[in-house]
C-alpha positions in Angstrom: 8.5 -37.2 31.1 11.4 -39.0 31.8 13.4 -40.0 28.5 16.7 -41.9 27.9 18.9 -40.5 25.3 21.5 -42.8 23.5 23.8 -40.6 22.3 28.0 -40.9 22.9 28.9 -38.8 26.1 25.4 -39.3 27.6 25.4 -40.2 31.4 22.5 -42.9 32.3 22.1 -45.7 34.7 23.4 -49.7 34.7 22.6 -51.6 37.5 22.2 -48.9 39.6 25.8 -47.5 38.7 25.9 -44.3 36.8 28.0 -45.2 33.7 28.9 -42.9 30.2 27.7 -44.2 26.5 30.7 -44.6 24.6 29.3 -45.8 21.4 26.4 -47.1 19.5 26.8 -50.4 18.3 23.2 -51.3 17.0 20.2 -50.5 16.8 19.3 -51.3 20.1 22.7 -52.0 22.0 25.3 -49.4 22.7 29.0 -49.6 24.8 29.0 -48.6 28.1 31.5 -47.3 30.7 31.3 -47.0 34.1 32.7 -43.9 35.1 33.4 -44.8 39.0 35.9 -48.4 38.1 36.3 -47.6 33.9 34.8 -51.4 33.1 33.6 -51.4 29.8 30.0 -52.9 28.9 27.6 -53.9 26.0 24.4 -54.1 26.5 20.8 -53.4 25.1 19.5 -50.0 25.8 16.2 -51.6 27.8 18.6 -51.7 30.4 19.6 -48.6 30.7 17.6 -45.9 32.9 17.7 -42.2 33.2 19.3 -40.3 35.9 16.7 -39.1 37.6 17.5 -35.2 38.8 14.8 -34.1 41.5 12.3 -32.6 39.2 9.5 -30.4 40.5 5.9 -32.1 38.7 3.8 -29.9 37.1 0.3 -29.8 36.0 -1.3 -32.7 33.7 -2.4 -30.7 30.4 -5.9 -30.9 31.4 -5.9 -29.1 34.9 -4.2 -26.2 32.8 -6.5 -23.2 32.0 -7.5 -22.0 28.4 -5.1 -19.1 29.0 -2.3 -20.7 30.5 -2.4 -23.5 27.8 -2.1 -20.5 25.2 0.4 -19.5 27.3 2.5 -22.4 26.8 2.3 -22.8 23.6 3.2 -19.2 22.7 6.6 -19.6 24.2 7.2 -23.0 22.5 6.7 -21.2 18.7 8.8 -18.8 20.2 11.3 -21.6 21.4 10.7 -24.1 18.5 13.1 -22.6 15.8 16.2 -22.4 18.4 15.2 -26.6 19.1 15.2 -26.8 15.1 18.7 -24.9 14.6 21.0 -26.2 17.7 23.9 -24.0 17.9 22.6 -21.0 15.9 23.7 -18.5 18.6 21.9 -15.3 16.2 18.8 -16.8 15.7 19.0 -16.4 19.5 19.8 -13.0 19.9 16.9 -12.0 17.2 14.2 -14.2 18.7 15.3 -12.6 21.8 15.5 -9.1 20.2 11.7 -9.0 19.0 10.1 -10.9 21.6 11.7 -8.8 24.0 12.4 -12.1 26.1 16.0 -12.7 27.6 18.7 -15.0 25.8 18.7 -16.8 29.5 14.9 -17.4 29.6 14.7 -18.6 26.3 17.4 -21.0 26.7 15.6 -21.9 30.4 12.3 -22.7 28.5 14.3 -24.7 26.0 15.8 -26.8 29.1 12.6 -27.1 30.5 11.2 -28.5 27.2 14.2 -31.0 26.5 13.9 -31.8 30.4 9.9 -32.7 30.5 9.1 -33.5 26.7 6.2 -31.4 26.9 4.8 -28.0 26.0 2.9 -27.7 28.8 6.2 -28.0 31.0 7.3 -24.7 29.6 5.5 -23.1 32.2 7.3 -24.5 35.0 6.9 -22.3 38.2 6.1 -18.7 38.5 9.5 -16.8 39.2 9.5 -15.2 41.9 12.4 -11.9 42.6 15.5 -10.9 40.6 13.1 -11.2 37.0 16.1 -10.6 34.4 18.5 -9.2 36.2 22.1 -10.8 37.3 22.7 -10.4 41.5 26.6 -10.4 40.7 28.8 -7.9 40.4 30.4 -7.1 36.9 33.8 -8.9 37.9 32.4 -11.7 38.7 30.3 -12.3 35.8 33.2 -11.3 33.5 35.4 -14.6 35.6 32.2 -17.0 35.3 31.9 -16.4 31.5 35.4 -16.8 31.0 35.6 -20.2 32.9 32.5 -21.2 31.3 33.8 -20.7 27.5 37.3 -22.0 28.1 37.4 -24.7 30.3 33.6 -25.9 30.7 32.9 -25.5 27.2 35.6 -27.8 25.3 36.2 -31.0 24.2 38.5 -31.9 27.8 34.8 -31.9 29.3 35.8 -30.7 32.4 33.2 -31.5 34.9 30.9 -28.6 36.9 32.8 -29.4 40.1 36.1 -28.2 38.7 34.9 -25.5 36.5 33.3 -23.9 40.2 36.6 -24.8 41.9 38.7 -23.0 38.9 36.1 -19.9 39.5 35.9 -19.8 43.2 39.9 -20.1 43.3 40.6 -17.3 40.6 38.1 -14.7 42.7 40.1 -15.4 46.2 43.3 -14.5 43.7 42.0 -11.4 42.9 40.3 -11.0 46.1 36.8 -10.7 44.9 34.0 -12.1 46.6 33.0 -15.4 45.0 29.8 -16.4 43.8 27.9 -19.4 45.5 28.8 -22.3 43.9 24.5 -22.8 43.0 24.7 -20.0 41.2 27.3 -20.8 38.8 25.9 -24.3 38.8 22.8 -22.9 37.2 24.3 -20.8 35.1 26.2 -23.8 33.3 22.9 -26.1 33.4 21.0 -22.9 31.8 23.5 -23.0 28.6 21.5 -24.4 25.5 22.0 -28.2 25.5 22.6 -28.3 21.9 25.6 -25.8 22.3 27.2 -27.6 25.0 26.9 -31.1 23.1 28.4 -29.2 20.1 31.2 -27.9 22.5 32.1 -30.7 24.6 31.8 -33.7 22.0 31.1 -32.6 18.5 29.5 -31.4 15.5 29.0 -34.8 14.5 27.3 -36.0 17.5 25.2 -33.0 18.1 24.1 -33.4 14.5 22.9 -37.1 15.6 20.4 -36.0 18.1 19.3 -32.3 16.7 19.2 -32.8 13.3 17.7 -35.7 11.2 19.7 -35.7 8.0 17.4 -35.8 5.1 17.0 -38.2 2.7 15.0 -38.0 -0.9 11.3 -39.5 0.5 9.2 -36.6 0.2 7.9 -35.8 3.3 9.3 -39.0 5.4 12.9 -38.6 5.1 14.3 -40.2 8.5 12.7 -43.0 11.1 9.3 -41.3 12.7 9.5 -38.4 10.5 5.9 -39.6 9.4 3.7 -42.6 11.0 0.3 -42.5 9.5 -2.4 -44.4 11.0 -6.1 -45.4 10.0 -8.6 -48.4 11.2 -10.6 -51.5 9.6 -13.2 -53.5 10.6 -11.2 -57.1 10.7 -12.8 -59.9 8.3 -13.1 -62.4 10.8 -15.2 -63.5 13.9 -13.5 -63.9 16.6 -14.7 -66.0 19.9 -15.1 -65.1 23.7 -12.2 -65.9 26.1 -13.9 -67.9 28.5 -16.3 -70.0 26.8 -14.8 -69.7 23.0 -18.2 -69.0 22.1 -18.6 -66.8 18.3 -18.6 -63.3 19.5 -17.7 -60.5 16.5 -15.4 -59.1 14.3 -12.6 -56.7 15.7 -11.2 -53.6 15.1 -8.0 -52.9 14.4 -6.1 -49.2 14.2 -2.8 -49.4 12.8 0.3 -47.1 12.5 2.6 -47.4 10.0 6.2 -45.4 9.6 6.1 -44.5 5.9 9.8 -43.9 5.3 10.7 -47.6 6.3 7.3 -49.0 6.4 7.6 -50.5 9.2 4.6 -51.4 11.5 5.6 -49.0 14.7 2.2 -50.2 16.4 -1.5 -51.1 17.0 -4.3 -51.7 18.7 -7.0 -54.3 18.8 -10.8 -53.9 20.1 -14.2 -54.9 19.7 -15.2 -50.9 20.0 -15.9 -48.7 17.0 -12.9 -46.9 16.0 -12.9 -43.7 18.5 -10.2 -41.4 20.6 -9.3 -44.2 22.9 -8.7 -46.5 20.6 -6.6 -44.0 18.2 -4.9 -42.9 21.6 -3.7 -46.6 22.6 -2.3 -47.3 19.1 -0.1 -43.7 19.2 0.7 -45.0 23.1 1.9 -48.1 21.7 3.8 -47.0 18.6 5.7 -44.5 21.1 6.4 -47.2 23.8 9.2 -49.8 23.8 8.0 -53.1 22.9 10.1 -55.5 25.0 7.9 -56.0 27.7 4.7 -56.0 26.3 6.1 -58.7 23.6 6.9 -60.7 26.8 3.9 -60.3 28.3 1.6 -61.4 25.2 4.4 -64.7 24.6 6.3 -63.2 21.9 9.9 -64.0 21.0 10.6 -61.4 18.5 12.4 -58.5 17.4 10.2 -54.7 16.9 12.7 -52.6 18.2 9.9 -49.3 17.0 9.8 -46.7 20.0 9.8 -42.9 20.3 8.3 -40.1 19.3 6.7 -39.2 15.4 7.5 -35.5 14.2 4.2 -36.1 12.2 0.9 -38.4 12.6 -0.7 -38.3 9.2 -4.5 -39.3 9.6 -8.0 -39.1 7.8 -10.4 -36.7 8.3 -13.0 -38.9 10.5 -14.2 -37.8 13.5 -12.3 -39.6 16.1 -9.2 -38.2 14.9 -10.6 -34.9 15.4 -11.2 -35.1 19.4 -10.1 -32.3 21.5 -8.4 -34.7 23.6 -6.2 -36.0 21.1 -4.9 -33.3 19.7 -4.0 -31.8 23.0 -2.1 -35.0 23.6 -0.3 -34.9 20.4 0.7 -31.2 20.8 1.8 -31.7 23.9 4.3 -33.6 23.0 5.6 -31.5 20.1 3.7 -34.2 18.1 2.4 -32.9 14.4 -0.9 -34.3 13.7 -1.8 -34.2 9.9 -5.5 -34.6 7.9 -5.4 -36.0 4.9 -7.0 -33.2 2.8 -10.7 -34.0 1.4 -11.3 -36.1 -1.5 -7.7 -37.3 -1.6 -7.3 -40.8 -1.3 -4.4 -41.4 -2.5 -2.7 -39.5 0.7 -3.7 -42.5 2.6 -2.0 -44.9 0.4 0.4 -46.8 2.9 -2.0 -47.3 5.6 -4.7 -47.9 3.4 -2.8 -50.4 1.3 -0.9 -51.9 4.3 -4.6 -53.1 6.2 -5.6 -54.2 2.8 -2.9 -56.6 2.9 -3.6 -57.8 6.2 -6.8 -58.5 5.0 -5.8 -60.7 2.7 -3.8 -63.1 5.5 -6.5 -63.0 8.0 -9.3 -64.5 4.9 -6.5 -68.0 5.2 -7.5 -67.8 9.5 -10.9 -69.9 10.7 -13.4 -67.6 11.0 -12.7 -65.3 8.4 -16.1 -63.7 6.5 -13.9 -63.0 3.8 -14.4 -59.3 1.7 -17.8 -59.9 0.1 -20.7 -62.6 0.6 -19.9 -63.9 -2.7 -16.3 -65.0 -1.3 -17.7 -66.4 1.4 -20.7 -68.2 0.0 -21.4 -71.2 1.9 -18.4 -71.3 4.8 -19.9 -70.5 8.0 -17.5 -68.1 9.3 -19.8 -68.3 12.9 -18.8 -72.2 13.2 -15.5 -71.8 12.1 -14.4 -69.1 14.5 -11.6 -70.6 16.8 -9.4 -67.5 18.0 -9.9 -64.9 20.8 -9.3 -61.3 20.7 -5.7 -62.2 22.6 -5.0 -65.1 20.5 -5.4 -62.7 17.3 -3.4 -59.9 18.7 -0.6 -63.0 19.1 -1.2 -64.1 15.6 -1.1 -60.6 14.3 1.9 -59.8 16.4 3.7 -62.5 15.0 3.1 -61.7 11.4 3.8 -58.5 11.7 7.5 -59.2 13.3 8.3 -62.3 12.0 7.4 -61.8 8.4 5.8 -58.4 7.5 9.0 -56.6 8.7 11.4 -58.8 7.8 10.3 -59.5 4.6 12.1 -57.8 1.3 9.9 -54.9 0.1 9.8 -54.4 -3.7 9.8 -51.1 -3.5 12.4 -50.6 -0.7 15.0 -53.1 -2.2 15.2 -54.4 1.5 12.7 -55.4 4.0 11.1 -52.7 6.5 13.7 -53.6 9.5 16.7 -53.1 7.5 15.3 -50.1 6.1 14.7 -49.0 9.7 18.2 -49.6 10.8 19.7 -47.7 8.1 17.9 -44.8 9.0 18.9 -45.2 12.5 22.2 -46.3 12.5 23.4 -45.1 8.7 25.3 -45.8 5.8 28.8 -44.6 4.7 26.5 -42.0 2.4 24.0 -40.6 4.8 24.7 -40.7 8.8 21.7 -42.2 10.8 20.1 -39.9 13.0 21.0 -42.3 15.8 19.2 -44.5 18.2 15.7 -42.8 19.6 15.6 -41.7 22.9 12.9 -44.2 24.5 10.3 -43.2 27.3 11.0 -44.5 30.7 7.7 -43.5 32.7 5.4 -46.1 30.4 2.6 -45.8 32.7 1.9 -41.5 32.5 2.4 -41.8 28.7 -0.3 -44.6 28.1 -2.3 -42.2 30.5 -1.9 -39.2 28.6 -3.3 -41.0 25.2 -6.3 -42.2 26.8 -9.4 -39.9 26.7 -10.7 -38.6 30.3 -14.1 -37.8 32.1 -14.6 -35.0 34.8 -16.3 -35.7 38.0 -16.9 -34.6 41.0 -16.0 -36.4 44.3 -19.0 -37.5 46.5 -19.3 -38.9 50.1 -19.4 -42.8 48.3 -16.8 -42.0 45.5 -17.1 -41.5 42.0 -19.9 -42.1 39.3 -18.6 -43.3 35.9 -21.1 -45.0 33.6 -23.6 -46.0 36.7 -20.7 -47.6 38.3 -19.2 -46.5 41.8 -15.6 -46.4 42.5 -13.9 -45.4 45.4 -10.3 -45.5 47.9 -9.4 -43.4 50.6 -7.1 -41.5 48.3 -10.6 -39.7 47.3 -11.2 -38.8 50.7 -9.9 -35.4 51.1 -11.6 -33.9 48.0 -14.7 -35.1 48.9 -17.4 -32.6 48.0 -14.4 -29.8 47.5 -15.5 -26.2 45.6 -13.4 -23.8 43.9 -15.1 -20.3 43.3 -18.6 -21.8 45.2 -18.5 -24.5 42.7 -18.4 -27.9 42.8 -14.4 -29.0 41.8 -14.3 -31.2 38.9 -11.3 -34.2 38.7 -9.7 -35.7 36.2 -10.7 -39.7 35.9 -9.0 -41.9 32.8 -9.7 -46.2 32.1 -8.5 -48.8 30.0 -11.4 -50.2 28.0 -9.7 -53.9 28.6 -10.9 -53.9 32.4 -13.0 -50.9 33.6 -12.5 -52.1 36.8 -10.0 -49.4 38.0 -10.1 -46.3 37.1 -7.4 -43.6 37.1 -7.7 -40.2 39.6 -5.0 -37.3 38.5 -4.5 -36.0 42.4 -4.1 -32.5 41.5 -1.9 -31.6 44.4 0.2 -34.5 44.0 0.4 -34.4 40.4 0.6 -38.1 40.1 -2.0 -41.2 39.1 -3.7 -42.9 41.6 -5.3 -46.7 41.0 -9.2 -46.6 42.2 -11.0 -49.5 41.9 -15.0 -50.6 42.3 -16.3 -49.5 45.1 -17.9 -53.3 45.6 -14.8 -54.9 45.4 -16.5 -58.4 44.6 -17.7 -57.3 42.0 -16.0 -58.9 38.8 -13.8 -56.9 36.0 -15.5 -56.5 32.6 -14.1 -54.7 29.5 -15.9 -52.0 28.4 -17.3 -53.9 25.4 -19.0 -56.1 27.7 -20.6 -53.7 29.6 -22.1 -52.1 26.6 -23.0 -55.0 25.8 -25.3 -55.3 28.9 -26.5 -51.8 28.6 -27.7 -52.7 25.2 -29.8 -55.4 27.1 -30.9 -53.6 30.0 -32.2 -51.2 27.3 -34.0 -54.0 25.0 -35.4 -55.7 27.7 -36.7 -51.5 29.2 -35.1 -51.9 32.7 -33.6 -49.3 35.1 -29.7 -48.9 34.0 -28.3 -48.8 37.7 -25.1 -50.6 39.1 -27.0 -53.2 40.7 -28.9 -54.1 37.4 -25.7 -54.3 35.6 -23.8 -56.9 37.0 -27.0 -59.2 37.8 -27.5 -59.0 34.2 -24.1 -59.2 33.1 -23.8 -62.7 35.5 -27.4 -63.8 34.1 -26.1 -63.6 30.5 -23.0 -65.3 31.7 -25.6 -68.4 32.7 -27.2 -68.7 30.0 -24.0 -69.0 28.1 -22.5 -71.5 30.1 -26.0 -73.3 30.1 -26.7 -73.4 26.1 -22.8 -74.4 25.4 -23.3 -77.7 28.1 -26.8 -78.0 26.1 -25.0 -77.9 22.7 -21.9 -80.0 24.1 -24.9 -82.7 25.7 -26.7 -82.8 22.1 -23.4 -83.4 20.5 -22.6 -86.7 22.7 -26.2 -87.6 22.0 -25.6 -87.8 18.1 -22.8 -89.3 18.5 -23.2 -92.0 21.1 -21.4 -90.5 23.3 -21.5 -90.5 27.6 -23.1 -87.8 28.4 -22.5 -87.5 31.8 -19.1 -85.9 31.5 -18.7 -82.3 33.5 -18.3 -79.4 31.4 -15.2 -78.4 31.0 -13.6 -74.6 30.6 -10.6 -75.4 30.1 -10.6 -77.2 26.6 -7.6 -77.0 24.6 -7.9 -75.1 21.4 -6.3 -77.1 18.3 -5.6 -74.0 16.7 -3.3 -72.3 19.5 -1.1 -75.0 19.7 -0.1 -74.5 15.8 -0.1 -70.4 16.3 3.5 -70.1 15.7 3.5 -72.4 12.8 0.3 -71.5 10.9 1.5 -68.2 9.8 2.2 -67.9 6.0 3.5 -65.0 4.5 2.0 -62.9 1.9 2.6 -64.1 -2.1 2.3 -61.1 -3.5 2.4 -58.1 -1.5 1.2 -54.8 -3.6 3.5 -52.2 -3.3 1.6 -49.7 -5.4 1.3 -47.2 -3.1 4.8 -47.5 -1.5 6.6 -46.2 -4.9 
């Protein structure tokens, strides 16, 4: 995974120029130099990109075996307390003591970690010759260490090149053979990272990236310590995008970060509340939120992204998929149950959807809490918004007002709070601004759920629907063992029309879409809810059946809204020879923006 880090001394890329972070000035901005002219920049740190070292790709998590997945994360408990205390050079030497593991391959699984993000990456390659020993001679080992802890490891921050020049030069002095310059190259890139921050440019700074300062919230002490997350059924009816015709109510998953309160994410769907949709929310409370706000026609600020030490959840089902815990742990993320009969542990969440649903009963539409709210308004005939129109609406409130607005029990709004956590006060040092993601696309991947499938001579089967591209072609009725090989397949319930093959040698995602290309994109909500037609109406569920069914229900839509449109002219009078039109405008979007009123009374109850 590759990750940009933020921190002063930290070499990353501006405009294709490879430039050193001199400061952080914001939240999301930080001073730049460019190390080959010196010229000083500030800018926001979506423009900055990782350097990206050739990296050998490993394995998804899911190709892993049982054993080798135990594997991994045996070494990462053994690893995990030397990532918790940076610089502690005898908790080392004791780990390495009793788990009879070297100081240098503990500190190489370490790098491998901080490299990748994952535990699964701890694996790296089988080594191959040489398994714990040195291939140098004592003299020159005794020259590289010295080099290493006077010159390399100092505030001057000589660079590798010179530190291997110094070496090289002092073993022709003495004339001793000198090592190749690879070797003491990756003996200086096998040094724990935490020591060599601490070395070359500070306590302080090292203390910004490898340890969170805590505050006196129990159990949500910095930014991401905890984000807990739950789902509600929305009150309120929303319409179909194409013909604005009432469809249903929503559901929306939501993840709060309790020591700010700020909303770090969501997502919105017309599917039960389930692994995918629990997995999309996490995806998008991790990933940076500029270009999606862009996308969706957002001008805000929700600078939220990175990853939670903690997910704190209820104890239903779809929290309890194998898939997503073996997500979460592969990213060194915590997830938490709320304990049985304790409601009270879900008070944020809980309390923070509640409020929502209090706004959303003021939208057209709305069916209210109870029938006895919403008596006689016909929530069916009032509905006027689309599931994208909502997640707009939704987006805005939550950016333009929830975030920003003063919390009671905070003394500040959620975005201030935020800040303060990030950036600090002259009491309690910020833990500095979270490294963000860079590969969006593999993250988002990684949260959604996956099915296995073979590979046949017309593609793949998912759900009665063929896809296929030639990237398929070569694993085309391939066995391991005499058996059948199984592949890794993910989708996006938005638009099942691609699907998503994990190329097992390649180690990278491939796009495969229907193998009938003219066949038209659905979201997976639509498609069940052609199945549950098929099934009604007792006819064979096959591809074919599908999408003549799914374009028959789309005529008889477009048929009884001209019907109801031609009825309505009738009444009033009205030509009715005018051509249906799709494109209506919607009164409501136009006032979107302006519509949205805050909350008067926001209860804070469970916040104190």
């Amino acid at each position: 995974m590759d990750i940009v880090h933020f921190l002063k001394g930290e070499k990353v890329i501006y405009e294709n120029k490879e430039v050193i972070i001199t400061r952080m000035n914001t939240l999301d901005t930080v001073s730049i130099e460019e190390i080959s002219t010196g010229i000083s920049h500030l800018v926001h740190v979506s423009n900055l990109k990782p350097i990206f070292n050739k990296k050998e790709k490993l394995d998804d998590i899911n190709v892993l075996s049982e054993k080798k997945w135990e594997l991994a994360q045996q070494r990462f408990e053994l690893i995990k307390p030397i990532i918790d205390n940076p610089g502690n050079v005898d908790l080392v030497r004791e780990i390495s003591k009793q788990s009879k593991k070297s100081v240098a391959t503990l500190y190489r699984w370490v790098k491998l970690y901080k490299d990748y993000g994952t535990i699964s990456s701890i694996l790296g390659k089988p080594k191959t010759g040489g398994k714990g020993k040195s291939r140098l001679d004592p003299e020159q080992d005794e020259i590289i260490k010295k080099y290493i802890k006077s010159t390399f490891l100092n505030s001057s921050r000589t660079s590798i090149k010179k530190t291997i020049r110094l070496i090289i030069s002092e073993c022709y002095d003495k004339n001793i053979q000198p090592p190749h310059s690879n070797t003491i190259r990756n003996r200086i890139k096998n040094l724990s990272e935490e020591e060599v921050m601490k070395k070359r440019v500070g306590i302080k700074e090292a203390g910004y990236k490898f340890n969170p300062l805590k505050g006196n919230f129990p159990g949500a002490d910095y930014p991401l310590s905890v984000v807990q997350i739950d789902h509600t059924r929305v009150d309120i009816i929303l319409v179909d995008e194409y013909y604005r015709k009432a469809y249903k109510r929503p559901w929306i998953t939501v993840a709060i970060d309790v020591f700010s309160r700020m909303v770090v994410g969501f997502y919105l769907s017309f599917d039960t509340p389930g692994a995918l949709g629990t997995g999309l929310c996490i995806a998008h409370s991790i990933l940076p939120k500029e270009i999606w706000l862009e996308k969706i026609g957002v001008k805000a600020e929700w600078p939220c992204w990175g990853f939670m030490n903690t997910i704190h959840v209820d104890n239903a089902k779809e929290f309890r998929g194998n898939m997503l815990k073996m997500a979460c742990t592969n990213y060194n993320i915590n997830l938490e149950f709320r304990p049985v009969a304790t409601p009270h542990f879900g008070g944020h969440i809980e309390r923070l959807l509640g409020t929502f649903s209090k706004e959303i009963h003021n939208l057209p539409g709305t069916t209210f809490s109870s029938p006895e709210l919403r008596k006689n308004y016909d929530s069916e005939g009032r509905a006027s918004l689309t599931l994208s129109e909502f997640e707009k609406w939704l987006t805005l409130y939550i950016t333009k007002i929830y975030n920003v607005k003063e919390h009671s029990a905070l003394g500040m709004s959620p975005l201030n709070k935020y800040k303060e956590g990030i950036i600090g006060t002259r009491e309690n040092p910020g833990i500095g601004i979270i490294p963000r993601v860079f590969n969006e696309r593999k993250l988002r991947l990684d949260f959604m759920p996956f099915e296995e499938r073979t590979v046949q001579e017309y593609g793949v089967l998912i759900d009665h629907i063929a896809y296929y591209h030639d990237v398929l072609r070569r694993f085309i009725h391939s066995k391991t063992d005499n058996s059948k090989s199984k592949f890794i397949f993910r989708r996006d319930p938005r638009d099942i029309s691609i699907i998503y093959f994990y190329d097992p040698e390649l180690k990278e995602y491939f796009d495969i879409p229907y193998r009938d290309t003219s066949l038209p994109p659905i979201s997976i909500w639509e498609f069940n809810d052609v199945i549950r037609t098929l099934k009604k109406n007792k006819t064979p569920i096959n591809e074919r059946n599908i999408f003549s069914t799914y374009k028959e229900m789309d005529e008889i839509e477009k048929k009884a809204i001209r019907e109801t449109r031609k009825r309505k002219q009738e009444l009033k009078g009205l030509p009715i020879n005018k051509p249906f039109d799709n494109n209506f405008s919607n009164p409501f979007e136009e006032s979107l923006e302006t519509d949205i009123k805050p909350f008067e009374d926001i209860d804070d109850e469970a916040f104190i």
